[in-house]
N, C-alpha and C positions, 0 to 999 in steps of 0.2 A: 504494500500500500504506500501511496508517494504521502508526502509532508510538505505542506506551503507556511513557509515563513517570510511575513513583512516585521519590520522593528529598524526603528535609529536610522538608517541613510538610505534604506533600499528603497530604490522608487518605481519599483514595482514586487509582485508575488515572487517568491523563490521556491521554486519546486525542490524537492531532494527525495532520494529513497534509500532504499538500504542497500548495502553493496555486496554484490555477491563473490567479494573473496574473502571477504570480512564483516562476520554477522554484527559486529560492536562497531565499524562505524556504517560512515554515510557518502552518497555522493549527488552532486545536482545532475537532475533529469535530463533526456537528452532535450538539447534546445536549449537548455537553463542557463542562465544568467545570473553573475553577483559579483559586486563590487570587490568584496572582501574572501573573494575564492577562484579556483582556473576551474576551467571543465574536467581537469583528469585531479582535479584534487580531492583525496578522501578527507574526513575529519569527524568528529564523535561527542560524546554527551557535551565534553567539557570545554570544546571549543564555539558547541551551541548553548553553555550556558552563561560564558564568557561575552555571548552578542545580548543573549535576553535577559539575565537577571537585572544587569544593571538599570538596563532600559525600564521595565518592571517597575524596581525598587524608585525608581526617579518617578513614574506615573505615580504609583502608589501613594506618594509625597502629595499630590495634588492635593488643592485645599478641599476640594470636593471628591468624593471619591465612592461610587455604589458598583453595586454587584450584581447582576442579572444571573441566574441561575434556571436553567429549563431542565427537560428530563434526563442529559445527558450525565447530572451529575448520580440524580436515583441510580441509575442503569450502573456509573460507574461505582459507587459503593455499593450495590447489589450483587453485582460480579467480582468485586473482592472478598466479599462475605462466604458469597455461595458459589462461584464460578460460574453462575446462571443470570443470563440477563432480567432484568424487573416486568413484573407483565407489561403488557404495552394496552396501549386504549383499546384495542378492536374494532369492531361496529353492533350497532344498537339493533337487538333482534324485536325490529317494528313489523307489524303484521298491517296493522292498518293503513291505507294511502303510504306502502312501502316504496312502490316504485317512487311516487309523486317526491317524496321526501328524500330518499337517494338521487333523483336528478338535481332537487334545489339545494342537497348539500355537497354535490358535484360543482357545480356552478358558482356556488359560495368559496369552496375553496381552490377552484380556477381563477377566479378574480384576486386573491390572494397571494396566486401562483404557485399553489399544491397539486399536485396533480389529483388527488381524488380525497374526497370527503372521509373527514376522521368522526369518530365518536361526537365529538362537541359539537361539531357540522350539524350533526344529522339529530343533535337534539334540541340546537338553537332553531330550526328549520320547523323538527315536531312541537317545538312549545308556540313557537309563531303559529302553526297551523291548529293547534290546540285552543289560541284564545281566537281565532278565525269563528269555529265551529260553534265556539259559547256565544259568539255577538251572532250567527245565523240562526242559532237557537237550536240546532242539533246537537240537543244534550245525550241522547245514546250514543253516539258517533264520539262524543269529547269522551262519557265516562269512561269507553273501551280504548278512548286512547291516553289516556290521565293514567288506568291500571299498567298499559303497557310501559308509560314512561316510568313511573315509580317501581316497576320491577326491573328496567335497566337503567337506571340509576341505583338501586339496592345492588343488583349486581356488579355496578364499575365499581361503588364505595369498597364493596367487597375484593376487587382487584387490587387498588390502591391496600387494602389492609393485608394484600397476600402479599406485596412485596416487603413492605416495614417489617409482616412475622418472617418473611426467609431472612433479615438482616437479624432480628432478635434471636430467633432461633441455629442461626449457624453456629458450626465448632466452634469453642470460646477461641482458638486462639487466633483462625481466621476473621470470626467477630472483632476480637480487639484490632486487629491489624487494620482491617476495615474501617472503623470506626477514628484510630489513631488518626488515619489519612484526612480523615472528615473533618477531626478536632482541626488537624494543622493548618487546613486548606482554609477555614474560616479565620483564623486566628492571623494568615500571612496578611490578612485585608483589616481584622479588628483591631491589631496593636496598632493604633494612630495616638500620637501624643494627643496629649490635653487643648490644645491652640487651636490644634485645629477640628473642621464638622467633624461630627458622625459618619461614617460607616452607614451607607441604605442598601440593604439587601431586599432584592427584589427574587422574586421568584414565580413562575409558572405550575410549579406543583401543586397539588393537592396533597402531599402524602406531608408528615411531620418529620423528614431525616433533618432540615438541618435546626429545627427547634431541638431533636434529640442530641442533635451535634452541639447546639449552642448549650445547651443542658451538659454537656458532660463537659464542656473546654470552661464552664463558670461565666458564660458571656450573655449578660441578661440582653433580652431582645424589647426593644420600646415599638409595640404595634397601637392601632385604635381601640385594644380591647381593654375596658377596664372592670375590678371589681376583682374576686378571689375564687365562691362557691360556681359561680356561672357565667363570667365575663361576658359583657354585654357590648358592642358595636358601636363607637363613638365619632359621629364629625367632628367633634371638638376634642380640644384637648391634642390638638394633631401638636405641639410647640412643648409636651409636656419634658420632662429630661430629670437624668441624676445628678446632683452636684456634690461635692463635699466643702468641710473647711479645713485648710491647712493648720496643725497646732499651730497655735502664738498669731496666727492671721487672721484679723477681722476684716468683714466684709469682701473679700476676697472670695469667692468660693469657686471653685474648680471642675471640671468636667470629672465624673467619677469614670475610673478606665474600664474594661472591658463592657462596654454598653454597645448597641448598636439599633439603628431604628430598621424596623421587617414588616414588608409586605407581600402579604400571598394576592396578585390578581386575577386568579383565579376561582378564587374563594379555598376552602379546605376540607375536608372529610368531617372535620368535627366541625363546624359551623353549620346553625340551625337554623331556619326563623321561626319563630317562635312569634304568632301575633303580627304586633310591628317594631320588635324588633329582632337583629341578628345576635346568636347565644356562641357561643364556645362551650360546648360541654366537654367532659370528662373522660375521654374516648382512651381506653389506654396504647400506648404504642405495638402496634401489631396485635387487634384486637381479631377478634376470632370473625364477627358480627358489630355491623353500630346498633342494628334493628334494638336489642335490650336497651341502650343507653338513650333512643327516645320515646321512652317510655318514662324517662324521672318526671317528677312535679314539675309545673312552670311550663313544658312544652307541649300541653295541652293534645298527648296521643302523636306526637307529628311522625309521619313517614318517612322515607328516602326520599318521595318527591319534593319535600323542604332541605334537604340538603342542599348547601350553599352551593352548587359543583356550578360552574361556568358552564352555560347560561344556566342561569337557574332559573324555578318553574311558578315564579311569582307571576301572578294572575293579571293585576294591573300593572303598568309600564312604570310606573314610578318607582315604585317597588322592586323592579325587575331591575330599574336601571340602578339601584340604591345592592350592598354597597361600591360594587362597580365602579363608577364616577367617582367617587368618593377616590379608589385606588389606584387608578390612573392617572387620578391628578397627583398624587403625591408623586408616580411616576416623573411626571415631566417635571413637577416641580423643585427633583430632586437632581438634575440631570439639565435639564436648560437652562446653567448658568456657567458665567462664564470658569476658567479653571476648573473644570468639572472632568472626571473621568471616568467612564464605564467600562466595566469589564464582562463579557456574558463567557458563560460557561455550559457548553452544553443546550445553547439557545439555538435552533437553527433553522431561524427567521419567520417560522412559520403563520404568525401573529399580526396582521397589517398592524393594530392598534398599538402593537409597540414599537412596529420599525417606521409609524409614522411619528412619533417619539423622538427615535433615533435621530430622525430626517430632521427635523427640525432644531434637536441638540445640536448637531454637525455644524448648522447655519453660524454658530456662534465659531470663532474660529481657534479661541483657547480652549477649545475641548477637543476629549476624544478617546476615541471606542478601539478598545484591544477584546478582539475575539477570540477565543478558544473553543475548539471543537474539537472531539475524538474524530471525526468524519464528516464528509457534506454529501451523502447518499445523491439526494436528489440538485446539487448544486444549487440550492438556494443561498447555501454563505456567499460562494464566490458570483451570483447575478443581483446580489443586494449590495454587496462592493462595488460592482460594476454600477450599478446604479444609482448608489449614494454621491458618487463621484469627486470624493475627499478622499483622496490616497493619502498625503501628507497628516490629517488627524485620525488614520486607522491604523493598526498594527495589529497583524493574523496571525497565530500560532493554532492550525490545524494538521492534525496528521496524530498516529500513536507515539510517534517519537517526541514529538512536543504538549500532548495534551492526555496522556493517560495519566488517571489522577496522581499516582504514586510517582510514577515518573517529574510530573508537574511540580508536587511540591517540596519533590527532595530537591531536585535541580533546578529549578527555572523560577517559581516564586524566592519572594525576602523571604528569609528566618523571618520571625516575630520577635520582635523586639532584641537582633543579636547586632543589626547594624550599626546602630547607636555606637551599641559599646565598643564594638571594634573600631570606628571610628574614634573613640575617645582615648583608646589605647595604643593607636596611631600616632596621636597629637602629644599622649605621655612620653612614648619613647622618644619621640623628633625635641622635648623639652630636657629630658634628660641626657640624653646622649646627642645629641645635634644631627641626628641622621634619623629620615623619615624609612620605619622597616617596612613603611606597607603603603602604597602610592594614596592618598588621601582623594576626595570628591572634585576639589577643585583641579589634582592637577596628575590627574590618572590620563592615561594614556590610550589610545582609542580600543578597544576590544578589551579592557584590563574590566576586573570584579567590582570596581567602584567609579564606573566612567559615568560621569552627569549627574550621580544619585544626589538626592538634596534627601542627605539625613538627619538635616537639625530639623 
């Protein structure tokens, strides 16, 4: 499988693949092109971690800094767990006005530029067709199609919950390994000093890995949900944060560190609605069934068909579009400004509503989007590059060589919180002996471990 890397001076994609006299390193594709390489030159992890970490750790620095996560990360801690990939959406086994609703979720995600309609498609498509039939007043026609939705929606909730139990349930020692990956991979983007934003991790899943990730690395997550036995869905309160006070410092107080602000735009497996409004219940991680868990007090009997899952099956529009709106805008408003930096992991592209986002981020010209992918099956990454048409604020690390999780963040992601101090132990030696032992940020030399990074 080849690997396209953009980063730091290349002004265009660089292809490379593996070389076949030597499984450890690499060579560029034929055709390929690079500044910083000949066509018959091999070279390996450490000569590609020499071009991208730094670059990385320098983004990373931005004053704004969020995280796009889609399902490529599920898949990739699922396969380190289990060596089995995560279930995948499927399609919705609708009986009623089937064809009708496989063309219009064909056509839906043609326009999008998928070639053929996924689950969500073809349920955004049957709920639209569902509140059709209540304003014609074929209510036998809506109730037979209301049963069908709520039994495949009970069923994906139930897919989503078979991936999370193969991650809880695998060998302990592949679990922790797994898991470990998960901790670091969040942690290389949460260590941001105190000065500077938050941390906004966005995501496309529905399932709970990296709440569970953010749970075991101690990184509390700041979303709209507030309250403790049954968290409730808030427009406000979007500015709330942790602070502390330094001993002996008044009125000073401080960003408190491991925080980061998370949003699911998708909605989640455990969000309900409840009435009017949106719950978070109690759903435990890799749960067998949610079916028991709405059944507590307060959610008045609710089904699978109230599960929050994108679209959801809220009756009037307002509602339908709530909380939606609400998580979109945190999207842009997280990300269209300027010095801002996105990074998607595992995103790939499938989503107009977020790549018009992007499109619009882009326009600002001190930002910018570094993609990682395991793979671009359908080339959707590389015709949304072509299309966004800011090469100069993208940088692409696709391929297994650059984007398999473990691979990723042993090599190519910052430490968390290790560059600081090496830097400061750079600046110790160069005070006490007169000689600098490690080239420092300012005056490292091009391809070196610390070229451009801004680590104060």
């Amino acid at each position: 499988m080849s690997n396209t890397l953009k980063v730091r001076d290349d002004h265009a994609p660089v292809c490379f693949e593996a070389s076949a006299e030597d499984v450890d390193k690499f060579k560029l594709c034929e055709g390929a092109e690079a500044s910083w390489l000949t066509q018959s030159q091999t070279f390996g992890i450490k000569e590609l971690r020499s071009r991208v970490e730094p670059w990385l750790t320098a983004l990373f620095q931005s004053e704004h800094l969020s995280l796009l996560a889609g399902s490529g990360l599920t898949h990739a801690v699922h396969h380190l767990a289990t060596g089995k990939p995560a279930a995948g959406m499927g399609e919705a086994t609708l009986t009623s006005y089937k064809d009708e609703i496989e063309k219009a979720a064909k056509e839906a995600a043609q326009k999008s530029g998928r070639e053929a309609g996924n689950l969500e498609d073809q349920l955004r498509v049957a709920t639209e067709l569902l509140r059709g039939l209540e304003i014609l007043g074929n209510s036998a026609e809506a109730e037979t199609l209301l049963t069908e939705l709520t039994s495949t929606l009970e069923a994906f909730s139930k897919s989503i919950l078979e991936s999370e139990a193969g991650i809880a349930r695998a060998g302990e020692d592949k679990r922790e390994q797994a898991l470990n990956v998960l901790v670091t991979f969040l942690m290389s983007f949460a260590s941001r000093t105190g000065v500077r934003d938050r941390l906004n991790i966005f995501t496309t899943n529905y399932d709970r890995l990296i709440e569970a990730g953010a749970e075991l690395a101690g990184l509390h997550l700041l979303d709209r949900f507030l309250g403790n036995l049954m968290p409730i869905f808030r427009s406000s309160r979007l500015d709330l944060d942790m602070h502390y006070n330094p001993p002996g410092i008044r009125g000073e107080p401080r960003y408190l560190e491991g925080v980061a602000r998370f949003t699911k735009l998708h909605g989640s497996v455990d969000w309900v609605q409840a009435d009017r409004d949106i719950r978070r219940i109690g759903l435990p991680f890799g749960a067998g069934d949610v079916a028991p868990y709405l059944q507590a007090p307060g959610l008045n009997g609710a089904s699978a068909h109230k599960l929050m899952i994108y679209p959801n099956a809220a009756k009037d529009r307002e509602t339908s579009d709530h909380p939606y709106v609400e998580l979109f805008r945190d999207l842009a408003a997280a990300v269209c400004r300027p010095n801002s930096t996105l990074i998607t992991y595992g995103y790939s592209f499938g989503d107009e509503h977020i790549n018009r986002v992007i499109r619009d981020m882009l326009t600002v010209p001190s930002t910018h989007l570094v993609v990682i992918a395991y793979d671009d099956p359908l080339g959707r990454i590389m015709q949304s590059y072509q299309e966004l048409g800011r090469p100069s604020q993208i940088s692409l690390l696709i391929g297994p060589a650059l984007a398999d999780l473990q691979t990723l963040t042993e090599s190519f992601l910052p430490k968390a919180a290790i560059d600081k101090t090496t830097f400061r132990m750079s600046e110790l030696l160069k005070q006490r002996f007169g000689t600098e032992a490690h080239p420092g940020p300012a005056a490292a030399k091009p391809g070196s471990d610390f070229d451009g990074a801004d680590l104060v």
